[in-house]
C-alpha positions as CSV (number, residue, x, y, z in Angstrom):
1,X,20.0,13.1,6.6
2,X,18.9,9.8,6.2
3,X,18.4,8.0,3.0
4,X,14.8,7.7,1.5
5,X,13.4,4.9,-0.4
6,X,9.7,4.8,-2.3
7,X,7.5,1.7,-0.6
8,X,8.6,-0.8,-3.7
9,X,12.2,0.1,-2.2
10,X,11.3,-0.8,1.0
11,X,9.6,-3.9,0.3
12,X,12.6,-5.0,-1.3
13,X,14.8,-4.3,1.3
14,X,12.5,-5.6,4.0
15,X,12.4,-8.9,2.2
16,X,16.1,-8.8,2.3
17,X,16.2,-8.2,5.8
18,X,13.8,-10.9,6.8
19,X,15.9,-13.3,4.6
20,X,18.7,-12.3,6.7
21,X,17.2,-12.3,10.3
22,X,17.6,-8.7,11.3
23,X,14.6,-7.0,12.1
24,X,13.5,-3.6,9.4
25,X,12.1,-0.5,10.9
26,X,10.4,1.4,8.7
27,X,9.8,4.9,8.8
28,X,7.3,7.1,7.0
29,X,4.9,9.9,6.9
30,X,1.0,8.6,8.4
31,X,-1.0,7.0,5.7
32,X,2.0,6.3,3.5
33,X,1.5,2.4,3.0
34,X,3.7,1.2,5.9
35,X,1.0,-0.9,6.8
36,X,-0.6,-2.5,3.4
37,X,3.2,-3.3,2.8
38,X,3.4,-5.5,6.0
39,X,0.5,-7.1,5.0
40,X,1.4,-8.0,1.4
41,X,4.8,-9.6,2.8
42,X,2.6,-11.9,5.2
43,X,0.6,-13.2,2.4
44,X,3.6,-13.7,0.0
45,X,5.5,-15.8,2.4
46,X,2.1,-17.7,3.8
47,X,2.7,-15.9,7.4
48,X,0.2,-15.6,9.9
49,X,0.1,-12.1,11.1
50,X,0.5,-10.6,14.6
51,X,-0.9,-6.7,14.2
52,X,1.0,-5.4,17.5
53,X,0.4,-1.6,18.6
54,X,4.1,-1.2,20.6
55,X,2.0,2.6,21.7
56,X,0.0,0.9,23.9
57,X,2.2,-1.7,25.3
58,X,3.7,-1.6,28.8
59,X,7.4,-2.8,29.6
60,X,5.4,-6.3,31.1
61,X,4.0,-7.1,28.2
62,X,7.4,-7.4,26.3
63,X,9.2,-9.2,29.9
64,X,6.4,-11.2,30.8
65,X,4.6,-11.1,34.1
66,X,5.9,-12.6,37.4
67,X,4.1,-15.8,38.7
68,X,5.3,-17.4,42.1
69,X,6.2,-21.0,42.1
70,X,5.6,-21.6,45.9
71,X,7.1,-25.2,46.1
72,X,10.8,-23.3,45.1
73,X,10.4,-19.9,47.0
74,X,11.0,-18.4,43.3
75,X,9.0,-16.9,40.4
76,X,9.3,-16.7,36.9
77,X,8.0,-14.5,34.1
78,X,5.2,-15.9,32.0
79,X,4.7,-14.2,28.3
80,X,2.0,-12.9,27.3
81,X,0.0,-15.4,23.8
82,X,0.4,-12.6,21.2
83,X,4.2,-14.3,21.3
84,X,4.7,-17.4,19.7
85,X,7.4,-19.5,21.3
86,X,10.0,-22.0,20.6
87,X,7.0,-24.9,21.4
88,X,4.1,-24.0,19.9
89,X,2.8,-25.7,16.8
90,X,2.8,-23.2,14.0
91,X,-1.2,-22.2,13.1
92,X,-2.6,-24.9,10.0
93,X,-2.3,-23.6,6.7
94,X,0.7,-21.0,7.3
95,X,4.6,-21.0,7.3
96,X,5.4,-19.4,10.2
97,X,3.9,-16.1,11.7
98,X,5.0,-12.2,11.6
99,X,5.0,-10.4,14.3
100,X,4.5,-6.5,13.2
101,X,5.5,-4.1,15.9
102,X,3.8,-0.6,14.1
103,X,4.2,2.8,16.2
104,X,7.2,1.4,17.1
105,X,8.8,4.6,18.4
106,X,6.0,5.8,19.7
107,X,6.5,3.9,22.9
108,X,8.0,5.1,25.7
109,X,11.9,4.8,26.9
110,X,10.9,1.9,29.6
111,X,8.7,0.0,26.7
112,X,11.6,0.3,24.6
113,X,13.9,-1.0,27.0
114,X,11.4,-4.4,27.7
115,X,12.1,-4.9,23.8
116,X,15.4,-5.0,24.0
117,X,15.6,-8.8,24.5
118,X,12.8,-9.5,22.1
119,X,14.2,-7.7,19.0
120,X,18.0,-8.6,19.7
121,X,17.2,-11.9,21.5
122,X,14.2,-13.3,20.0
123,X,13.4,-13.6,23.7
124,X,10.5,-12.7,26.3
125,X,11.5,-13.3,29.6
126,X,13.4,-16.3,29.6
127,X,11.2,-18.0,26.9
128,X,12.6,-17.6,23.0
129,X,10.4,-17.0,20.2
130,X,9.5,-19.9,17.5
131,X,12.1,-20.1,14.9
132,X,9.4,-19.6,12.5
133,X,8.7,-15.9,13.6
134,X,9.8,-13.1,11.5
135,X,9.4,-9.2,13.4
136,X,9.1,-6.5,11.5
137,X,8.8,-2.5,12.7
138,X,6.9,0.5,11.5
139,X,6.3,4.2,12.6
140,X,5.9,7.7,11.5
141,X,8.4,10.4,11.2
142,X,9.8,12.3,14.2
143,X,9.7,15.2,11.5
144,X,5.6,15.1,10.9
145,X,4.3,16.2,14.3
146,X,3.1,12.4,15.3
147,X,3.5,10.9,18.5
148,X,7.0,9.6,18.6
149,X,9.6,9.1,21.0
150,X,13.2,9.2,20.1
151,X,15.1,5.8,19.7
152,X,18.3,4.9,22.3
153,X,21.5,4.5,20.7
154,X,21.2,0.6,22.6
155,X,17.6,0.7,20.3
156,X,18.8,2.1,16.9
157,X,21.7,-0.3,16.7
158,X,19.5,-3.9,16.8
159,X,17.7,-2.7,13.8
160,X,17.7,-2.0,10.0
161,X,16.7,1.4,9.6
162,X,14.5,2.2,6.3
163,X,13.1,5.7,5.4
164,X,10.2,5.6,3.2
165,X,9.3,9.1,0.7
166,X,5.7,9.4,-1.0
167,X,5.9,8.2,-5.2
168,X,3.2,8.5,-6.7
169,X,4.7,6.1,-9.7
170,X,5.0,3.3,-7.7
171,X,1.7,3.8,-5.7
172,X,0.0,4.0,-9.2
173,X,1.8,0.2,-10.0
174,X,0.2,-1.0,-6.6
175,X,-3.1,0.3,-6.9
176,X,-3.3,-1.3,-10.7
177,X,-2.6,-4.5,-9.7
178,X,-4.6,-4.2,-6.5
179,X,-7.6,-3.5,-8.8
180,X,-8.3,0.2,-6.9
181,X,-11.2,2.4,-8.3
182,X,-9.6,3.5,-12.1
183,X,-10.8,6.6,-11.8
184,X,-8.9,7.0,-8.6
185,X,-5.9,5.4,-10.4
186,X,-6.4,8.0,-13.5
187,X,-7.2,11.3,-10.8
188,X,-3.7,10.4,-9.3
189,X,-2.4,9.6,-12.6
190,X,-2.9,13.4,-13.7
191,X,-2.4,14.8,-10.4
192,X,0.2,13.6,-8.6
193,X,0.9,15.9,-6.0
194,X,-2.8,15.2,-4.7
195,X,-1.5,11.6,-3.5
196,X,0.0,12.6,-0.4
197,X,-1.2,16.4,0.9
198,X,-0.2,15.8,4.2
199,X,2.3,19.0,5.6
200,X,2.7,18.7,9.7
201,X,2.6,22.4,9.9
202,X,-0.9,22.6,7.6
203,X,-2.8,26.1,8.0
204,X,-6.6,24.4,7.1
205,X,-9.5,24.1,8.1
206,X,-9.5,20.3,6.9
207,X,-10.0,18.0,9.3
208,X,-8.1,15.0,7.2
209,X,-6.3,15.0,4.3
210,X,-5.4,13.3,1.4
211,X,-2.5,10.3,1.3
212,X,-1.8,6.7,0.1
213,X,-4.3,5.2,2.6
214,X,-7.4,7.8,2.3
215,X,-6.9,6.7,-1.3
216,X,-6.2,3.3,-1.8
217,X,-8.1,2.2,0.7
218,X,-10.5,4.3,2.2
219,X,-12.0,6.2,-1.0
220,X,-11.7,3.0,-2.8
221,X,-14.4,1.3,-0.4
222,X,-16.4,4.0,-0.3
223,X,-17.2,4.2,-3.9
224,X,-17.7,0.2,-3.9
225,X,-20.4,0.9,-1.4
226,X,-22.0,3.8,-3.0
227,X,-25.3,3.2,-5.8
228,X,-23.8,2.1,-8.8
229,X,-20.6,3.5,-8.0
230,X,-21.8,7.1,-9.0
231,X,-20.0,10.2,-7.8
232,X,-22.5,12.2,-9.1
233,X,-24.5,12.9,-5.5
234,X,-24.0,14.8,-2.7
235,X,-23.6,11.5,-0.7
236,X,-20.5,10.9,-2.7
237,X,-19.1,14.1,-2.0
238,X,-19.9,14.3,1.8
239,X,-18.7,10.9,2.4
240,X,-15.3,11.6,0.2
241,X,-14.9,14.5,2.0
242,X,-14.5,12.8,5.2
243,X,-11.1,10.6,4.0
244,X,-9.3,12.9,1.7
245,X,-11.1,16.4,2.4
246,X,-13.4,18.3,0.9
247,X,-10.9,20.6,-1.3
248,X,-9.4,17.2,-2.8
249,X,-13.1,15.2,-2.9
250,X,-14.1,18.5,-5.1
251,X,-11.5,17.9,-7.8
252,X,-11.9,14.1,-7.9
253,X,-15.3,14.0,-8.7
254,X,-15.2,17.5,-10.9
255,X,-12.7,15.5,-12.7
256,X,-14.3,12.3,-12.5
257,X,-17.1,14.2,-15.1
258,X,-15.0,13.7,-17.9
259,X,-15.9,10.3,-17.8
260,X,-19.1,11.2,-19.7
261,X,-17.3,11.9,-22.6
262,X,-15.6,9.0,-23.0
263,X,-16.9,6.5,-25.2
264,X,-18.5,3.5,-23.4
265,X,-16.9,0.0,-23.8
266,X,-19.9,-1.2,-25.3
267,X,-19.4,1.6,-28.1
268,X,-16.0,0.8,-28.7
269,X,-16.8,-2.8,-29.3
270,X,-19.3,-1.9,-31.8
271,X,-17.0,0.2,-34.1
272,X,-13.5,0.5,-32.7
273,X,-12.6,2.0,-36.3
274,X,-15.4,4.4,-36.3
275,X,-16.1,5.2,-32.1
276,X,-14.9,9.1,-31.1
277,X,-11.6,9.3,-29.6
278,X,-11.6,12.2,-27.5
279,X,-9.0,15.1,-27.7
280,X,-8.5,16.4,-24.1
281,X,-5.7,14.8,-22.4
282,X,-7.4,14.7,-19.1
283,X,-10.3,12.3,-20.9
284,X,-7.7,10.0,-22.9
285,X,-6.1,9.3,-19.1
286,X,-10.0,8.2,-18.3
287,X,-10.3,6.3,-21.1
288,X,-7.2,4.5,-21.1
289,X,-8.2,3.4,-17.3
290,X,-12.0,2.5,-18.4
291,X,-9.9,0.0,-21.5
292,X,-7.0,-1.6,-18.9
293,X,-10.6,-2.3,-16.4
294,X,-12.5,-3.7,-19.2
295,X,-10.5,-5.8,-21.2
296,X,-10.7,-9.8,-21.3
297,X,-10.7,-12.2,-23.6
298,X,-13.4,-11.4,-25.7
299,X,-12.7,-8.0,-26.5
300,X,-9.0,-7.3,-25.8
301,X,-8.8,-7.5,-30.0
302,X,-11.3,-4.9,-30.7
303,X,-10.4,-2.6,-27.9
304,X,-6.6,-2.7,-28.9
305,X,-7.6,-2.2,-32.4
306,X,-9.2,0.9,-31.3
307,X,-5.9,1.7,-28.5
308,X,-4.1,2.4,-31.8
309,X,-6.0,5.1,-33.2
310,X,-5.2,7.1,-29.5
311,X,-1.4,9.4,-29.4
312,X,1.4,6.6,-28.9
313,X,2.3,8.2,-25.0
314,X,-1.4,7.1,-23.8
315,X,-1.3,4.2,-25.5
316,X,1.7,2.7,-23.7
317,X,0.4,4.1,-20.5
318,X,-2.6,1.5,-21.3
319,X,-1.1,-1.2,-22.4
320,X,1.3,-1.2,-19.3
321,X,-2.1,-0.5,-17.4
322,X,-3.6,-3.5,-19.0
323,X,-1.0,-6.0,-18.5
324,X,-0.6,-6.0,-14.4
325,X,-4.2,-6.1,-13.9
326,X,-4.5,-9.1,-16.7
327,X,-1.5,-10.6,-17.2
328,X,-3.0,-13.4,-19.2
329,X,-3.9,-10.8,-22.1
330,X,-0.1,-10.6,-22.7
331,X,-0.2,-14.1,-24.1
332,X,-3.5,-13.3,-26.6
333,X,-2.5,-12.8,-30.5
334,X,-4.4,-9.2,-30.2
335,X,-1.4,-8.3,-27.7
336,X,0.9,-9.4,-29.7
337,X,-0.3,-8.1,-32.9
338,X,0.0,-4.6,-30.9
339,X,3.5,-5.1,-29.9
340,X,4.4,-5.8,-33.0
341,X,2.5,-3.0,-34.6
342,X,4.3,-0.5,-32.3
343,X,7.6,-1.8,-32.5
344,X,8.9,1.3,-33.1
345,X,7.5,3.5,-30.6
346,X,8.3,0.7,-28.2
347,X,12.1,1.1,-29.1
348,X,11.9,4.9,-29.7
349,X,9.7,6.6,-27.5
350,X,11.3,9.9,-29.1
């Protein structure tokens, strides 16, 4: 059974192995953030990415295609421009380029043969990639019921193999600091299990379902683009519907109503001694998410002066909450003042 790692895992390990010059491949369920993770690594080493579908490939496309040289009686193979080679100038403004193979085993044997050279090699036909090219692999489980084809042994053995498992922890970190909808960050925050619904062998009559993408990406654009961001029309729950399915689009916004019971930033400001703080759990995770969105500069003093009159647990959850999307507000005196105010707690949860 192989080893499985959560997506901050992988990352990790994936920088490793592009340090290293051996090629990752990972695995993981569809929708799982294979993909956003490829991404994020282009932009934190300034690389200019190459999105390659290996699915739709065809072995020339990896060996290059044969053009005659009359004069000699011979021909040669030619590669194909999605492959930057040895002589090209690297593109202005980047370091170098990545070239991400995703459904990687979902080509066939004779594909995967024409890669040989290129993932071992660095080669197409008899042309070598640019130094400056990193390669990276992604594609889904054999276990989910996606299109995949198994790996040779000759295959397997020119990689770095790397498992990935659904967490909804460390999604929650990534989708704080990449500023996703906090009401999808607090609906996932008290419901964990509805991060990833996805089951290969699913008796439903859903026609999607719900998982890292639908979430993060998907359902997060879709309530950007909706009137005042309200969830409270049938649009919203139609369109919802349609990326995470209708059961899972029902409890969002049925839970996103607690939101009207929470106190209003503007309220809190006002009278952070004397605003309601609300009893049900389920609203406190709301209204931590509404503070962490909402603080600056400004009012990070009076909205932490209120944060202390909420249980210590929901507090923290805040204040962690608060400092990846603002990161400045840990230097302010009102952060500090609360650091210092819960010193305790901070040493003893207990």
């Amino acid at each position: 059974m192989a080893m499985t790692v959560n997506l901050e895992e992988a990352t990790d390990i994936m920088e490793l192995a592009m340090r290293s010059n051996i090629v990752p491949f990972v695995q993981g369920s569809p929708g799982s953030g294979k993909s956003s993770v490829v991404r994020d690594l282009a932009n934190k080493f300034n690389l200019c990415l190459i999105d390659m579908r290996a699915a739709d490939k065809d072995p020339t496309d990896f060996n290059g295609f044969p053009s005659p040289d009359l004069k000699r009686g011979k021909a040669h193979f030619l590669p194909m421009e999605d492959f930057p080679l040895e002589d090209d100038e690297i593109p202005k403004g980047y370091d170098g380029w990545l070239l991400f193979l995703d459904e990687f085993n979902a080509a066939d044997r004779n594909v995967q043969k024409a890669m040989y050279k290129l993932i071992l090699d660095r080669m197409i036909g008899s042309k070598h990639l640019h130094s400056r090219v990193i390669m990276i692999c992604a594609g889904n489980l054999d276990t989910d019921g996606a299109i995949t084809e198994d790996l040779s042994t000759a295959m397997q053995s020119r990689l770095m193999h790397i498992t990935t498992r659904t967490d909804p922890d460390a999604w929650l970190r990534w989708a704080v600091k990449a500023n996703v909808d906090w009401r999808i960050v607090a609906y996932i925050r008290s419901f964990k299990s509805q991060l990833n619904t996805f089951e290969k062998d699913r008796d439903s009559n859903e026609l999607t379902f719900a998982c890292e993408r639908t979430w993060g990406d998907f359902a997060n654009r879709l309530i950007q683009q909706l009137p005042n961001n309200n969830l409270n029309s049938p649009l919203a729950l139609r369109a919802l519907s349609g990326v995470v399915g209708e059961g899972n689009a029902r409890q969002f916004i049925g839970y996103s109503a607690v939101f009207g019971e929470i106190p209003t930033i503007d309220e809190i400001c006002r009278d952070p001694q004397g605003c309601s703080v609300p009893s049900k759990p389920s609203t406190i995770y709301a209204l931590t998410g509404s503070i962490a969105t909402s603080a600056n500069e400004q009012n990070v003093s009076v909205l932490l002066e209120y944060l202390e009159r909420i249980p210590d647990e929901f507090q923290a959850v805040c204040i962690r909450e608060l400092a990846f999307r603002s990161p400045a507000l840990k230097k302010t005196a009102a952060f500090s003042k609360w650091l210092m105010n819960n010193m305790d707690f901070i040493m003893d949860p207990e």
